[in-house]
C-alpha positions as CSV (number, residue, x, y, z in Angstrom):
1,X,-12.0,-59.4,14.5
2,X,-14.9,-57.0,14.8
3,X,-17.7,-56.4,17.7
4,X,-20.6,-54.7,18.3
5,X,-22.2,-52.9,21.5
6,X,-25.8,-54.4,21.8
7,X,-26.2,-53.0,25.5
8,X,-28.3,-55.5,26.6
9,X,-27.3,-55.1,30.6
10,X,-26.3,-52.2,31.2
11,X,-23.9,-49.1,29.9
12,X,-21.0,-50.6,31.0
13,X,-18.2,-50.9,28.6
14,X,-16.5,-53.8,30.1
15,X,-20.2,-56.1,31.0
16,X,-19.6,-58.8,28.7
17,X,-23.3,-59.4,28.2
18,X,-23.2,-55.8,26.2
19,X,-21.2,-57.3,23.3
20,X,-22.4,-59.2,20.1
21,X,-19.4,-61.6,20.7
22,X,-20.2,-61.7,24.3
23,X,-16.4,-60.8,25.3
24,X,-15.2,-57.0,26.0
25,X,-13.1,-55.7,22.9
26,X,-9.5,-56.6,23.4
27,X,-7.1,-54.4,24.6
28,X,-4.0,-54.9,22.4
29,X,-1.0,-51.9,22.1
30,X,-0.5,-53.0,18.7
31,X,-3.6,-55.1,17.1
32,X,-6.3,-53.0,15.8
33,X,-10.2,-54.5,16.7
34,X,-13.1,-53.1,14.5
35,X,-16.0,-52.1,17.8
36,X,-19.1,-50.7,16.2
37,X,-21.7,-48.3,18.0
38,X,-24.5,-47.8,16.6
39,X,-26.9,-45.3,17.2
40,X,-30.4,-45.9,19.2
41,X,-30.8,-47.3,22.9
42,X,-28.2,-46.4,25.7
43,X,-24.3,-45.2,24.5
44,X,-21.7,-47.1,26.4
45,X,-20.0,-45.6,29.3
46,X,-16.1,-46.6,29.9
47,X,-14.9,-45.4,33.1
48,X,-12.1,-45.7,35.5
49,X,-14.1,-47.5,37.8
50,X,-15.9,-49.3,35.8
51,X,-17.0,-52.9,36.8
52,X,-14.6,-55.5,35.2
53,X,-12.1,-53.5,33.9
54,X,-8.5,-54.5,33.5
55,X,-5.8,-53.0,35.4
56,X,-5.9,-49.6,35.2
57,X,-3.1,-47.0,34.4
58,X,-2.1,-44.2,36.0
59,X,-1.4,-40.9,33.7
60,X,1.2,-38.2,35.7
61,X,-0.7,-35.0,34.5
62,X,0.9,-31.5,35.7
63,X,2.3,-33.4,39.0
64,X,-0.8,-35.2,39.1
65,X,-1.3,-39.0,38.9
66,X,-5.0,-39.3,37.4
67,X,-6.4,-43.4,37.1
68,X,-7.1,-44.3,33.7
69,X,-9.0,-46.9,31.6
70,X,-6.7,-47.5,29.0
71,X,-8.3,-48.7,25.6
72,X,-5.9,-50.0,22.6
73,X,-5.7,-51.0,19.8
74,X,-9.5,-50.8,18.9
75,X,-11.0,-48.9,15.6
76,X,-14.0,-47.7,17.5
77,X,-17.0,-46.5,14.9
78,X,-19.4,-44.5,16.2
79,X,-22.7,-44.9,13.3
80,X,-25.2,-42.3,12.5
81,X,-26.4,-41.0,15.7
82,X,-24.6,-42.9,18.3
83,X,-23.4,-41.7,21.8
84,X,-20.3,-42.8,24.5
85,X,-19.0,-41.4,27.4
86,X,-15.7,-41.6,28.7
87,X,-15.0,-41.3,32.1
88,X,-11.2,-41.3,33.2
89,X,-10.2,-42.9,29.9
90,X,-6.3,-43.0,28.2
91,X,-7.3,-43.3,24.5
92,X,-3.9,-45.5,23.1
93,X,-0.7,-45.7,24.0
94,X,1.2,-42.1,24.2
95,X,3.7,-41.1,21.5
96,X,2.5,-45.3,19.8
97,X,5.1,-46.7,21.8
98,X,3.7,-49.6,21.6
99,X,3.6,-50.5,25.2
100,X,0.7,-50.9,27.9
101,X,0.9,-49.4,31.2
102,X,1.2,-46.0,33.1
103,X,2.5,-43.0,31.3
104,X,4.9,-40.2,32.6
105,X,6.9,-37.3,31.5
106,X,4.2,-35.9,28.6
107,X,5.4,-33.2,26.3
108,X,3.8,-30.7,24.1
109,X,4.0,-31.6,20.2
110,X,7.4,-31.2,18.7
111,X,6.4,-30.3,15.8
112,X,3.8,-29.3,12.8
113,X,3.2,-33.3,12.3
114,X,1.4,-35.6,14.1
115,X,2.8,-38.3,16.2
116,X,0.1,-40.5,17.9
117,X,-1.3,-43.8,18.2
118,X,-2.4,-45.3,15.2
119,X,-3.5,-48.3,16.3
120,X,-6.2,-46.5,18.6
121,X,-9.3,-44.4,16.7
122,X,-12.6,-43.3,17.2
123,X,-14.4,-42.5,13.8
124,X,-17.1,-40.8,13.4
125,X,-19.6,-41.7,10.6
126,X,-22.5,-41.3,8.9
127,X,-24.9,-38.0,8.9
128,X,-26.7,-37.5,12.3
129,X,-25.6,-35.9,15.8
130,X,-23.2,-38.1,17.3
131,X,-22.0,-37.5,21.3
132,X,-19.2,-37.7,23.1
133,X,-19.7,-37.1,26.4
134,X,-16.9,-36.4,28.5
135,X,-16.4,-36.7,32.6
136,X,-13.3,-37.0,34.9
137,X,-9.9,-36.3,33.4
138,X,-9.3,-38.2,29.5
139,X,-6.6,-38.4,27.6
140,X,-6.5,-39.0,24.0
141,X,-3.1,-40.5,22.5
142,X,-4.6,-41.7,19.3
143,X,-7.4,-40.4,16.8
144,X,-10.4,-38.8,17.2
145,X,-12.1,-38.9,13.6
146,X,-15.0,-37.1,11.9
147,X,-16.0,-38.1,9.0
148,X,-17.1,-36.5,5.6
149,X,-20.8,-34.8,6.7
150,X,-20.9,-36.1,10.0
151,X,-21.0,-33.9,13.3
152,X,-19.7,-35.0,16.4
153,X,-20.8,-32.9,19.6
154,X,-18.4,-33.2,22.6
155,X,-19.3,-32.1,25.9
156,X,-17.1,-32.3,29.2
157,X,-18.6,-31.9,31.7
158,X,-18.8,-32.9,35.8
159,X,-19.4,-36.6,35.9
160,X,-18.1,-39.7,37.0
161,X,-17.7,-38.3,40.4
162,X,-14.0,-40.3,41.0
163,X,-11.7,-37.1,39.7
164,X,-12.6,-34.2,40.7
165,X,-11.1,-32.1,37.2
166,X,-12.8,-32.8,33.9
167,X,-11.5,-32.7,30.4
168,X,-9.9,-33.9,27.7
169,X,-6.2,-33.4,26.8
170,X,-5.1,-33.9,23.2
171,X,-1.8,-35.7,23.0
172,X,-2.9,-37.4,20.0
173,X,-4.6,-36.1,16.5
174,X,-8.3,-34.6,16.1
175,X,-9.1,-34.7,12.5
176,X,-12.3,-33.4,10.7
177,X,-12.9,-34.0,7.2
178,X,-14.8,-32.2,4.4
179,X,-18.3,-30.7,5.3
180,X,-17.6,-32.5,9.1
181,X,-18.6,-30.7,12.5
182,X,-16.3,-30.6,15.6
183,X,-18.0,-29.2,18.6
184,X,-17.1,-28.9,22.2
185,X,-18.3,-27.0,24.7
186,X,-17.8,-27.1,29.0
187,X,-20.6,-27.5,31.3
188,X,-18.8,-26.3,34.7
189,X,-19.9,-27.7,37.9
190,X,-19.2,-25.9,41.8
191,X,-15.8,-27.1,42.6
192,X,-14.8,-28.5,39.3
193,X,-11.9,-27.8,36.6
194,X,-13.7,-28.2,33.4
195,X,-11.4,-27.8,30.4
196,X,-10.1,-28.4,26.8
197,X,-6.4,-29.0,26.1
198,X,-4.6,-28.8,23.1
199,X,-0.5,-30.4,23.3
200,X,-1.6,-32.3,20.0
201,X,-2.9,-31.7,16.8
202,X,-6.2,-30.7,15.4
203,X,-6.6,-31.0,11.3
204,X,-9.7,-29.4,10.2
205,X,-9.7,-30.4,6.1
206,X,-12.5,-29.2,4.8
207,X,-15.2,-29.1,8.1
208,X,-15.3,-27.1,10.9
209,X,-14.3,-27.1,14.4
210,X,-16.2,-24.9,16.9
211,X,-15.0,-24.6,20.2
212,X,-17.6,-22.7,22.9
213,X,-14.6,-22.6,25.1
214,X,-11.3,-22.2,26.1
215,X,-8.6,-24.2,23.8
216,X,-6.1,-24.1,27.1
217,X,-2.4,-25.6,26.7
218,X,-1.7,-28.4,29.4
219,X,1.4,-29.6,28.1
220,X,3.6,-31.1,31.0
221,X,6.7,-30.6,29.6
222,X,6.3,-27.1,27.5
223,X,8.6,-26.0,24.1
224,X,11.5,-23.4,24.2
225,X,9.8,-19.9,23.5
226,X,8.6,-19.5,20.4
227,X,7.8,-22.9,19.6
228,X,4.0,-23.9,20.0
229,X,2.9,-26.9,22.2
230,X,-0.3,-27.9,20.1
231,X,-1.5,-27.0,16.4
232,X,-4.7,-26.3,15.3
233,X,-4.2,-27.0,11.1
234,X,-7.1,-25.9,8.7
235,X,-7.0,-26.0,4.7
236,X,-9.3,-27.7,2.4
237,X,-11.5,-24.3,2.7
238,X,-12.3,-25.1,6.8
239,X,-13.3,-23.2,9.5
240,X,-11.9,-22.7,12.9
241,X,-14.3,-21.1,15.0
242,X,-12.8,-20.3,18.5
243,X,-15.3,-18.4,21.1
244,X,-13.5,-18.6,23.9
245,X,-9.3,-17.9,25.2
246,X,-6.4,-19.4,23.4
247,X,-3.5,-20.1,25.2
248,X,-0.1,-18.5,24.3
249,X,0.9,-21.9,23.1
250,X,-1.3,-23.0,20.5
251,X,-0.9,-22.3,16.5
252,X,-3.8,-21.8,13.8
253,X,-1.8,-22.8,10.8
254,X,-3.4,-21.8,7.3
255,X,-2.2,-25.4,5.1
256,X,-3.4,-24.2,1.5
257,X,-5.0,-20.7,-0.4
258,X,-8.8,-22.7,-0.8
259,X,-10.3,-19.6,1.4
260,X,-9.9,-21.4,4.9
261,X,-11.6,-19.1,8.0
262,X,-10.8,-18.3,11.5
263,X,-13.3,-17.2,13.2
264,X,-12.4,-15.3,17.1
265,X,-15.5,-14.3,18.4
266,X,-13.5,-13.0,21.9
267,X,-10.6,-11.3,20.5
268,X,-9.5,-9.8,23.3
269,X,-9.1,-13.9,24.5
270,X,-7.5,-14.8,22.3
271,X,-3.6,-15.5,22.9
272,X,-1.9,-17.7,19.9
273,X,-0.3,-17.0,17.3
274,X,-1.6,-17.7,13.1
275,X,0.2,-19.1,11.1
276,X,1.1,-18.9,7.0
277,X,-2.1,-16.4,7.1
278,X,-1.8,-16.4,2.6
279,X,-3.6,-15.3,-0.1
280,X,-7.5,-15.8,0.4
281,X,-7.2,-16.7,4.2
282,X,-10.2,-14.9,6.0
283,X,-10.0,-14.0,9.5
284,X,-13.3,-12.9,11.1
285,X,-13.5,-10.9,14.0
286,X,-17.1,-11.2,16.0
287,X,-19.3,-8.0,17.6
288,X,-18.2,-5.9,15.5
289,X,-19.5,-2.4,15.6
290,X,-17.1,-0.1,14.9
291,X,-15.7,1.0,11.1
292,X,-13.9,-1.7,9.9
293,X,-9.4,-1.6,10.3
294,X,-7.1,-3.4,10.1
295,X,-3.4,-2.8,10.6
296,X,-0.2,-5.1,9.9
297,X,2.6,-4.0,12.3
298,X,6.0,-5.1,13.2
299,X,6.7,-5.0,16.7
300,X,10.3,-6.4,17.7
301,X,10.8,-8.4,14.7
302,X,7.3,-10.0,15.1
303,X,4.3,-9.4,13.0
304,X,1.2,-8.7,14.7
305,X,-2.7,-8.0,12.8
306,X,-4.3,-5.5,14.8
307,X,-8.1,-4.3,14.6
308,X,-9.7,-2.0,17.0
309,X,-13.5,-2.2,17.7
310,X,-14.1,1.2,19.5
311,X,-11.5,1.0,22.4
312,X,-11.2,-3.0,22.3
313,X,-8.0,-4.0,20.7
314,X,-7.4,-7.4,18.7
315,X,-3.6,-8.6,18.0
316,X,-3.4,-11.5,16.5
317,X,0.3,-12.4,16.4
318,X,1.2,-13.8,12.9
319,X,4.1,-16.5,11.9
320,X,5.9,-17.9,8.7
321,X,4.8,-17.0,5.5
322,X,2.6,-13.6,5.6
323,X,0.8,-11.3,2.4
324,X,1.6,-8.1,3.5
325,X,-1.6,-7.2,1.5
326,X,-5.0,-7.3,3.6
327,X,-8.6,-6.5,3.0
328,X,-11.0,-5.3,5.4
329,X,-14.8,-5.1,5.7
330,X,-17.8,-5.6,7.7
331,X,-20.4,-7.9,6.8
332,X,-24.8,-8.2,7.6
333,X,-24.1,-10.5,10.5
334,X,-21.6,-7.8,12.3
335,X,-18.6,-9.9,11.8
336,X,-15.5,-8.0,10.7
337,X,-13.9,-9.8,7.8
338,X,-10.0,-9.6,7.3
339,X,-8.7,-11.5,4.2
340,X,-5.1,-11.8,3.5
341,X,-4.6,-10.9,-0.1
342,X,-5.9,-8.0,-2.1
343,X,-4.2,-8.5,-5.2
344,X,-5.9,-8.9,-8.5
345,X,-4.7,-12.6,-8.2
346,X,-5.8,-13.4,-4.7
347,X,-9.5,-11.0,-4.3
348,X,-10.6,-9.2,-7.3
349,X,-14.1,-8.9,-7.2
350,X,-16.1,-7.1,-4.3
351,X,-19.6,-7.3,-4.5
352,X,-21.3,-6.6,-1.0
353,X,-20.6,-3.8,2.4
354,X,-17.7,-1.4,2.8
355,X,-14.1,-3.0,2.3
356,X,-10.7,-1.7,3.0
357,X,-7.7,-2.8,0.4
358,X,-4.3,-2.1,2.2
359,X,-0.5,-3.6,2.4
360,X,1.6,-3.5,5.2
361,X,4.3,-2.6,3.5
362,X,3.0,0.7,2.0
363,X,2.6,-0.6,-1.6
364,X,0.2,-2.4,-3.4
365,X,0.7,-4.2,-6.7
366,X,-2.1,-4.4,-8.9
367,X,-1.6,-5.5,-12.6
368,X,-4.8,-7.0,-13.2
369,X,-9.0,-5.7,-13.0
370,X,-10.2,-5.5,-9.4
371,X,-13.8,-5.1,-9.7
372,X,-16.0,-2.9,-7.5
373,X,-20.1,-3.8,-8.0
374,X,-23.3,-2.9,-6.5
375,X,-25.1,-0.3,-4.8
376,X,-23.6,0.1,-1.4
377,X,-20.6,-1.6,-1.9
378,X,-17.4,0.4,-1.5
379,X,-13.7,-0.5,-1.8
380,X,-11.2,2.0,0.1
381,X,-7.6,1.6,-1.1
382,X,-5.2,3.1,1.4
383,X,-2.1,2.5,0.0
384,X,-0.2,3.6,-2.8
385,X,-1.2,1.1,-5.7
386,X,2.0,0.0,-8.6
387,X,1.7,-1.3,-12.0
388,X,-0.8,-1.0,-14.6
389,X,-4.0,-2.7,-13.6
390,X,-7.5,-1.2,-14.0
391,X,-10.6,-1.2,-11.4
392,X,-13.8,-1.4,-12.6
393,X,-16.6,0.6,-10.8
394,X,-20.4,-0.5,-11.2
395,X,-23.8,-0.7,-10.5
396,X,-23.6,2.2,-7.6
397,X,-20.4,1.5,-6.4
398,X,-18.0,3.4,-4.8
399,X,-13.7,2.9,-5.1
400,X,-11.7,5.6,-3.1
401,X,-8.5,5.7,-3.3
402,X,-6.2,7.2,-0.5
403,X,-3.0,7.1,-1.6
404,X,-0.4,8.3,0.8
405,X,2.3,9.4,-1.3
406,X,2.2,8.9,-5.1
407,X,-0.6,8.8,-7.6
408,X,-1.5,5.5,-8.9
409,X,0.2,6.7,-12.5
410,X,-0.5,3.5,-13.9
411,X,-3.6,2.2,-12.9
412,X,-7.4,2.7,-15.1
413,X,-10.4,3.5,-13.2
414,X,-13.5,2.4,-15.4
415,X,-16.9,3.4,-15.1
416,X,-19.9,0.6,-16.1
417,X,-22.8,1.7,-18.0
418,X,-25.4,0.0,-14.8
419,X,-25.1,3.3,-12.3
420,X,-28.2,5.4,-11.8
421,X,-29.1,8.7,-10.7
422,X,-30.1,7.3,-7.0
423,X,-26.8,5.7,-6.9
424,X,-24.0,6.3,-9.1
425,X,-21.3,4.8,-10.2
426,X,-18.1,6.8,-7.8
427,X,-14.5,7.1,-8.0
428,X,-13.6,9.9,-4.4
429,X,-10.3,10.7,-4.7
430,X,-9.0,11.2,-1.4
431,X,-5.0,10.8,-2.3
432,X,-3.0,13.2,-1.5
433,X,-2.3,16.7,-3.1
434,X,-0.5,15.0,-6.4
435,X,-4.2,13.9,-7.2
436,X,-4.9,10.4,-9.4
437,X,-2.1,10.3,-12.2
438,X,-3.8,7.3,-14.1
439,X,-6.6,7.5,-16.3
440,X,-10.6,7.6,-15.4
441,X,-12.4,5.9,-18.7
442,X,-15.8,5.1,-19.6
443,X,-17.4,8.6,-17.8
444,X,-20.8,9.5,-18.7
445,X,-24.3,10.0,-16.9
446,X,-24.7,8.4,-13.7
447,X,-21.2,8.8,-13.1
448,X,-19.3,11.1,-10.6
449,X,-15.7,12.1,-9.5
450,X,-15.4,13.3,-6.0
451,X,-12.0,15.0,-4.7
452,X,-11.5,14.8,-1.7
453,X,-9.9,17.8,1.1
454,X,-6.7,16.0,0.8
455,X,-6.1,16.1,-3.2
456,X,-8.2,20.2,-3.3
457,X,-8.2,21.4,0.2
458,X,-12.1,22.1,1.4
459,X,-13.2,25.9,0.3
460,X,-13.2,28.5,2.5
461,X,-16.1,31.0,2.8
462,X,-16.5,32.9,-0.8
463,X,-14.4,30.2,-2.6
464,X,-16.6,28.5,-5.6
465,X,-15.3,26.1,-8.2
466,X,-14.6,26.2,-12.2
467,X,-14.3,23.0,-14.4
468,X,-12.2,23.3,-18.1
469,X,-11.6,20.2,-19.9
470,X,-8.9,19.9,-22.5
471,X,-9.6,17.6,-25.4
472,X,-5.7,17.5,-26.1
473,X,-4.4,14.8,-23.7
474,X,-7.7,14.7,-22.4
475,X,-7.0,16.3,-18.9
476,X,-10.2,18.1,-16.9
477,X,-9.0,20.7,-14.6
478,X,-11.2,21.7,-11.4
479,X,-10.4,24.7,-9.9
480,X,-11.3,26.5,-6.7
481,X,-11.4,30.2,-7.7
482,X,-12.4,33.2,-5.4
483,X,-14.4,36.2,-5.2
484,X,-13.6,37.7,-7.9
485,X,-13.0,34.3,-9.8
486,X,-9.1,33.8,-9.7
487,X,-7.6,30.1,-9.4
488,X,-6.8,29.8,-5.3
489,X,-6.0,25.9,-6.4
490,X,-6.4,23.0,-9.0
491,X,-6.3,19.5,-9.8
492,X,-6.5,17.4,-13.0
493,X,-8.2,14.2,-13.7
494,X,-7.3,12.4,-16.5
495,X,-11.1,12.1,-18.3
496,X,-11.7,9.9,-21.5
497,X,-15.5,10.2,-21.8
498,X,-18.3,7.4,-23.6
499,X,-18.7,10.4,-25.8
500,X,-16.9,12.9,-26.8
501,X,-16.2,15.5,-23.7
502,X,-16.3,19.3,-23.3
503,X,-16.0,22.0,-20.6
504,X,-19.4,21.6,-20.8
505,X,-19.9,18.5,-20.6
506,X,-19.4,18.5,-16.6
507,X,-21.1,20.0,-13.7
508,X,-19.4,20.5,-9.9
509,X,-21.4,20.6,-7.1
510,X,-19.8,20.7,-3.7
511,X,-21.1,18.4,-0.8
512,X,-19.1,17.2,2.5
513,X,-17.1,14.9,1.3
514,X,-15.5,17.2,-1.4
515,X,-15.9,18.8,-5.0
516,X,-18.4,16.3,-6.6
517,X,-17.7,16.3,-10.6
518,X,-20.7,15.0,-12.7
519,X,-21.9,14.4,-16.2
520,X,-24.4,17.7,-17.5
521,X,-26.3,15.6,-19.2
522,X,-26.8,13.5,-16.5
523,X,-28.9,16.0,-14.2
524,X,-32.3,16.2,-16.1
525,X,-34.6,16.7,-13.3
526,X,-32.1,16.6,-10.3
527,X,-33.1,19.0,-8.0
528,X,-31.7,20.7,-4.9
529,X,-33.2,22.9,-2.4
530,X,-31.8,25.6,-0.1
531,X,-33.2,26.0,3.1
532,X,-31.5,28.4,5.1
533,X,-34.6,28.8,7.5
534,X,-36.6,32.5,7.6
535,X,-34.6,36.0,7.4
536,X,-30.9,33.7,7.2
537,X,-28.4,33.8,4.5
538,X,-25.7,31.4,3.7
539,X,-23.6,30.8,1.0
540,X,-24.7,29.2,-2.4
541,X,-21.8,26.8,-2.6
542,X,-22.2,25.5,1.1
543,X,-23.6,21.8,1.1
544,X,-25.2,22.8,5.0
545,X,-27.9,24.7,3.8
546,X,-28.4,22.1,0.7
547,X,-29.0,19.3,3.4
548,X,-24.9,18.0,2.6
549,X,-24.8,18.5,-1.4
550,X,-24.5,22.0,-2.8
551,X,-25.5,22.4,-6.5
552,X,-22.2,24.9,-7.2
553,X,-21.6,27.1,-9.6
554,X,-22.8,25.5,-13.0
555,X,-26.3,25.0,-13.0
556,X,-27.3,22.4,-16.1
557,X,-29.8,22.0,-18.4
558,X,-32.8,20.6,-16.8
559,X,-31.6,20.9,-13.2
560,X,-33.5,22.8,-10.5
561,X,-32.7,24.9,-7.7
562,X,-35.0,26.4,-5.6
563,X,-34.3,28.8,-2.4
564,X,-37.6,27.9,0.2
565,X,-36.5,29.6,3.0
566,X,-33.7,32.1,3.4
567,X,-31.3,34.1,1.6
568,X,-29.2,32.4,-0.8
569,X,-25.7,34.4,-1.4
570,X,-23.0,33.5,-4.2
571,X,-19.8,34.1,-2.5
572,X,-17.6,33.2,-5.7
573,X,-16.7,34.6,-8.9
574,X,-20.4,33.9,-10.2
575,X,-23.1,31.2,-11.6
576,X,-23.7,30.0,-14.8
577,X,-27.0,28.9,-14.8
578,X,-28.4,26.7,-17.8
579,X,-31.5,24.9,-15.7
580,X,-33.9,27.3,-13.7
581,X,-33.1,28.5,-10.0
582,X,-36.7,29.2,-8.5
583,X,-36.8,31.9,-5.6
584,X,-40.2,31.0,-3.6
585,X,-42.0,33.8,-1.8
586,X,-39.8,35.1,1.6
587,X,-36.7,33.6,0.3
588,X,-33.7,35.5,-1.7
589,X,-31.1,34.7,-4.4
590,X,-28.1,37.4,-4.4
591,X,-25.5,37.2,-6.7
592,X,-23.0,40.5,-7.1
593,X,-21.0,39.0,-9.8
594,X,-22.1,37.6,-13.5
595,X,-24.9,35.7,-13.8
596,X,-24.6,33.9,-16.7
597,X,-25.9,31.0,-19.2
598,X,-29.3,30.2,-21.0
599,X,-31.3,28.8,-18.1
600,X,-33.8,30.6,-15.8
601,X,-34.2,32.6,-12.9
602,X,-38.1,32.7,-11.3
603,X,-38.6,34.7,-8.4
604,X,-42.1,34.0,-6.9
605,X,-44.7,36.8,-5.4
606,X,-42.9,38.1,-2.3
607,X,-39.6,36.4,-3.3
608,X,-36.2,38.5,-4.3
609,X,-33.3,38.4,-6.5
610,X,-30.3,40.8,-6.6
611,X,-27.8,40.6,-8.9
């Protein structure tokens, strides 16, 4: 049997005249009646007090009886557009008991899988804004359906007048399918409990549910600790978009690894727990502003995520099945990214914004190609990486690596051929003082190594640097040497070229973020400038005076470096100089060791050089 909503009286659900059939759907626990809404004119209204109603129910809510409508046993269709509003309405029969009548004694979920009225369903159809608009207190004990591309726009809000809370608790199921919009939001009124409650299920497969408010719990009868009372389910690649609190009680459950999102725009509200978070499961957290963290932590035999923006803290406590692997990053719209994963099999390719590659427990397995790309993209890996993958760095990209305690002995760092002077392809290695013990390939122009203070510690005042590079294993030594050019420290790189490779073949300059190695043949042109201001000196191998990027101790062919303003003073065991260093007039270049090499020294009218 099937009817149809005409409206020809009025809005009232239960005015006979409104009805294609002229009768008022049936009301059957256990029959199942096809009512179709269609869009245009005026959306039905069911209420509690609506004219003509059947008996009504009464629904014990926390210690409260609330009057109900009760609707059964109807498949109601809401078409392309179309609108109702429920006001003090029991969708079904609770827990599909199969009987009619008051309800008592509700409890939260008791599990993952849904229990609810089958028999009772509103679907949701058709492309279009479709609304539900909700008044007085509503209980849904069957299904709320949205339907492949359709969006359904809920609203509770004061209304109704007869109950003086408004919402809608969801004993039953709320499922969204594939490209499908779920939207609520509250519109509170002076006086008024406005709210969303969760002691069912939600299933997002594939669409997106949005919720501009609190998800609260309302469960009369709560679970043991540790048990949720409602479950918010998303797989199929869906979104969960929560902008408001989350009570305690309620579960985000990743079901599948098709890249599902969470998005928690108030993370400070947010209370739940996530579920099976698994490989390619992104959590985004909103506002971000601060450099991008994230931390995996257990606290009391519990897992927790933790990001700080500034001095606000996130925790997101995390159940079941959980990659200690995590990658972190912040992307254009300010959102900080979290995906759960990391490994070559899970996210090997990062192609945008600075990203964080970490495990929780310390170590990271990487057997595969992880591929860095594009200017301004940058992968940091802080933890200390096993097995014998490679990383691929290109087009301007930057991979540091920060190992904590070994050396990445197995792993390949490749350079591409698509870096540029401007912006180079980078491999800053930050690890600790055992250096990188794998192998950097594929290192030519537009390429550069950086070491960082915590592989060779930052040079002191009248420290410099000297590069040797051994063809036999293929192992480039750089070495911070003093005054009078003894080795203070060293670290070796493991260097396999395009071409064939030579001391000099490689330049170090020295900047703030470490010893900078680059190709010689790469620096035709490149130019630095010293500006100390008028009647100061500094040191030649500080990056200060250099605006953060000294040109060190081994000037190369075609390379420039010209002292404006100031006294430039070599501090170290001497320069070789195969480009030009240019000394404009009231500046100075002093150098009390060798200067040596094939390049030039001009010294402008009413400039100086001592050497």
């Amino acid at each position: 049997m099937s009817d149809s909503w005409n409206g020809k009286s009025d809005n009232n659900w239960f005015n006979a005249g409104n009805w294609s059939t002229g009768k008022v759907p049936t009301i059957n626990a256990t029959g199942t009646q096809s009512v179709v809404i269609n869009a245009g004119g005026t959306g039905p209204v069911i209420a509690e007090n609506g004219a003509g109603a059947p008996a009504y129910i009464t629904v014990d809510q926390s210690g409260t009886g609330y009057v109900d409508a009760q609707i059964a046993g109807e498949l109601i269709t809401l078409t392309s557009g179309a609108s109702l509003t429920l006001q003090g309405v029991a969708l079904g029969t609770y827990l599909g008991n199969g009987k009619l009548g008051n309800i008592t004694n509700l409890k939260a979920a008791s599990s993952a899988t849904p229990t609810f009225d089958s028999h009772m369903q509103i679907d949701v159809t058709g492309a279009g804004l479709h609304t539900l608009l909700l008044n007085d207190v509503n209980h849904n004990f069957g299904e709320i359906a949205i339907g492949a591309g359709a969006t359904l726009n809920v609203t509770i809000a004061p209304g109704g007048n007869n109950q003086t809370p408004h919402g809608l608790y969801n004993y039953g199921l709320i499922s969204i399918g594939s490209g499908a919009d779920f939207e609520f939001s509250t519109v509170a009124g002076t006086g008024d409990t406005v709210g969303f409650y969760n002691p069912g299920w939600i299933q997002v497969e594939g669409g997106t549910f949005t919720a501009n408010a609190a998800v609260l719990d309302g469960a009369n009868v709560a679970n043991g600790t540790g048990t949720p009372d409602g479950y918010i389910a998303v797989g199929k690649s869906g979104n969960v978009v929560l902008s408001g609190a989350v009570a305690a009680q309620e579960q985000i459950t990743f079901t599948d690894n098709t890249a599902n999102t969470l998005q928690i725009t108030a993370g400070t509200l947010f209370s739940g727990t996530v579920n099976n978070f698994g490989s390619s499961d992104t959590i985004l957290v909103n506002g971000f502003t601060s450099t991008s963290n994230a931390t995996l932590t257990t606290v009391g035999g519990v897992t927790e995520l933790i990001t700080a923006n500034g001095a606000v803290l996130t925790t997101i406590t995390l159940t079941g099945a959980v990659t200690s692997n995590i990658t972190t990053g912040t992307n254009s719209s300010g959102q900080e990214f979290i995906i759960n994963g990391g490994t070559t099999a899970a996210h090997t390719t990062y192609t945008s914004g600075g990203n964080t590659l970490s495990s929780g427990s310390g170590t990271l397995a990487n057997s595969s190609t992880v591929t860095v790309t594009g200017s301004g993209t940058s992968l940091a890996v802080t933890s200390t990486v096993t097995g014998t993958g490679s990383f691929l760095v290109d087009y301007g990209a930057t991979l540091a690596l920060d190992n904590p305690t070994g050396n990445d002995a197995g792993q390949t760092v490749t350079f591409g051929t698509h870096g540029s002077t401007t912006a180079p392809n980078t491999l800053l290695i930050n690890d600790n003082s055992s250096g990188f013990g794998g192998t950097v390939t594929g290192f030519g122009v537009n390429d550069a190594i950086i070491l960082g203070a915590s592989t060779l510690p930052a040079l002191p005042a009248n420290d410099g640097v000297a590069l040797s590079y051994s063809g036999t294993g293929d192992v480039l030594t750089i070495s911070e040497t003093n005054a009078s050019g003894g080795v203070v420290s060293s670290s070796t790189v493991t260097v396999i070229g395009t071409a064939a490779l030579s001391t000099g073949s490689f330049v170090a300059e020295i900047s703030t973020l470490g010893i900078v190695v680059e190709s010689a043949a790469g620096l035709a042109g490149h130019g630095f400038t010293f500006a100390a201001g008028a009647g100061n000196t500094a040191s030649f191998e500080s990056p200060t005076p250099f605006g953060g990027t000294a040109p060190g101790d081994i000037i190369a062919t075609g390379e420039t470096v010209t002292i404006s303003t100031g006294t430039a003073s070599v501090s170290s065991g001497g320069v070789t100089d195969n480009g030009t260093i240019s000394v404009l007039s009231g500046a100075g270049f002093t150098d009390t060791h060798s200067l040596t090499g094939t390049g030039t020294l001009a010294v402008a009218a009413g400039g100086s050089a001592s050497l």
